[in-house]
C-alpha positions in Angstrom: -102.4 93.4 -111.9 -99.0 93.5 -110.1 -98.6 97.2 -110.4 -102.1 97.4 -109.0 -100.4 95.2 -106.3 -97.7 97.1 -105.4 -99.5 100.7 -105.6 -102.0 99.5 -102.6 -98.9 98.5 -100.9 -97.3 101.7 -101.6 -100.4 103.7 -100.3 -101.2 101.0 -97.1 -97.5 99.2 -96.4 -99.6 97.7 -93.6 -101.3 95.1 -96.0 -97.7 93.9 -96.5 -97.6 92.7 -92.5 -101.2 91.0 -92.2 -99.9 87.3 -92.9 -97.1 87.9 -90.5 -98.6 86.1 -87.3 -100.1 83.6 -89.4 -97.6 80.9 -88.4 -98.1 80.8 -84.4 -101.6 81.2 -85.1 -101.9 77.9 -87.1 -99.3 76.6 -84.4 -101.6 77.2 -81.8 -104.7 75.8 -83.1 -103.3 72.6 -84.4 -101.0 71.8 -81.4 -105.2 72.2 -79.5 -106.6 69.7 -81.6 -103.7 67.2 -82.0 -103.2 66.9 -77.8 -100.9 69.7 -77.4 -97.6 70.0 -77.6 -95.1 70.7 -74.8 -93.4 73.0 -77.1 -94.5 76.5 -77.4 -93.8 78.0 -80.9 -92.1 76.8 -84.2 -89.3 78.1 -83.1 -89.1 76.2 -80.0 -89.7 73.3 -82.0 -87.0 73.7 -84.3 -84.3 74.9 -81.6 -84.9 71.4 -80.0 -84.6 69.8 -83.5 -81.1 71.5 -84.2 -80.3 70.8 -80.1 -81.1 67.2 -80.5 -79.7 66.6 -84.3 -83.6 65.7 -85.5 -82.9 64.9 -89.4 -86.7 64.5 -89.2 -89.5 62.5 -87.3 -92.4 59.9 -88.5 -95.3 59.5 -86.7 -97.4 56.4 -87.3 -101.0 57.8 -86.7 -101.9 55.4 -84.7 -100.9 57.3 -81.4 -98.3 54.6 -80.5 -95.2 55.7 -81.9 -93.2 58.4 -83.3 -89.7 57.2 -85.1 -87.0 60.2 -84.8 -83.3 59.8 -87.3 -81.1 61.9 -85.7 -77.8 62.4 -87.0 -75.8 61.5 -84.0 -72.3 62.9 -82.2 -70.1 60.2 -83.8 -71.6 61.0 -87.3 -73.7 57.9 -87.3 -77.7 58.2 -88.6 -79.9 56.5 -86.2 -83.2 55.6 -86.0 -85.0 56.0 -82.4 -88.4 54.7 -82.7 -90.5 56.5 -79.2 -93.3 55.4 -77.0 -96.1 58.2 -76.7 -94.0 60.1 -73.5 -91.3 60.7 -75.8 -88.7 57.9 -74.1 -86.9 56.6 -76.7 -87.3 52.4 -77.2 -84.4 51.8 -78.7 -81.3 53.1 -80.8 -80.0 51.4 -83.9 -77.5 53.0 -86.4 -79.1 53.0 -89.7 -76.6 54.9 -92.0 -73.9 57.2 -91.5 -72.8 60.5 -92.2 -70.5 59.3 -95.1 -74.3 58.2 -97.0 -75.0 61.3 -97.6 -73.9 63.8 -100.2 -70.5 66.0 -100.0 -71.7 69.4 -100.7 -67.7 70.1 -101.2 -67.8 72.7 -98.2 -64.7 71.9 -96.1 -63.1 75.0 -93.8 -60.7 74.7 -90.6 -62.2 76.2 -87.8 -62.2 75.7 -84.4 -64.0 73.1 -82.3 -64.0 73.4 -78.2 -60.2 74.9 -78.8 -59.2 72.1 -81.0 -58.4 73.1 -85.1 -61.2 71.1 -86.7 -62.5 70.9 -90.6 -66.3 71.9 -90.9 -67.7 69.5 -93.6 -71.0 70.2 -95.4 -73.0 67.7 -95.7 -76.9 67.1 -97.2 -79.5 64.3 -96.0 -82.4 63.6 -98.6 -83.9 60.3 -97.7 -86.8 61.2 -99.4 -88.6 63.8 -102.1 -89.3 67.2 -100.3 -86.6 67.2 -97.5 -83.3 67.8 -97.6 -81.0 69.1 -94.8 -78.0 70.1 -94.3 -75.3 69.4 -91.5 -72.6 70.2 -90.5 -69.5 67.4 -89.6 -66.6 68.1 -87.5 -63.7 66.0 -87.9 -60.6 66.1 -86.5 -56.6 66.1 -88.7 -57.4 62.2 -88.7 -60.9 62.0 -89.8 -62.3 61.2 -86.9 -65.8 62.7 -86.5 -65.5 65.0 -82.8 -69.2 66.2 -83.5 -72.3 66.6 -85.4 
């Protein structure tokens, strides 16, 4: 079966690139039926993620809230529960950086033309998701950002 497979690929390589706009095409559809999103593609999505240190977001499915942790500046893990415009309600520190697991990756680099150490770090609160970040500390510790 898998050389049958790869011979129609070797005779049609173009049957290798039909799944390719898949993604946006789903993106699209389900962004029409949940109320549409302001963000355009997956990409989009995820560059605001990264931008805004999203560890990852909760909706309720009630329409009246979505909770985001974010990993924030200081190294702190909040949790920002928001009202349906996006405005955040409230902050409150929930964990920090230090909770989650050392993945033994420490390199000097450096940070807005300061010498910094580049920790690794990975966040699975649950089953299913894990993701990793990235800690900048100064010579003393101090977290300088996220």
């Amino acid at each position: 079966m898998i050389n049958g497979v790869l011979e129609s690929l070797d005779l049609s390589p173009v049957l290798a690139t039909l799944g390719q706009d898949l993604g946006p095409i789903v993106d699209t559809v389900t962004d029409g039926l949940t109320g549409s999103s302001s963000l355009n593609t997956s990409d989009e999505l995820l560059s605001y993620n990264l931008a805004n240190n999203i560890l990852y977001s909760v909706n309720d499915f009630s329409g009246h809230i979505r909770t985001n942790r974010i990993l924030a500046q200081d190294g702190n893990i909040m949790e920002q529960p928001l009202d349906n415009t996006s405005s955040v309600l409230k902050s409150q520190i929930v964990k920090s950086y230090l909770d989650m697991a050392f993945n033994r990756r420490n390199q000097s680099v450096i940070w807005n033309g300061k010498s910094t150490h580049e920790l690794e770090y990975t966040y699975a609160p649950f089953p299913g998701l894990s993701v990793v970040s990235a800690i900048y500390a100064n010579a003393t510790g101090e977290v300088v950002a996220t």
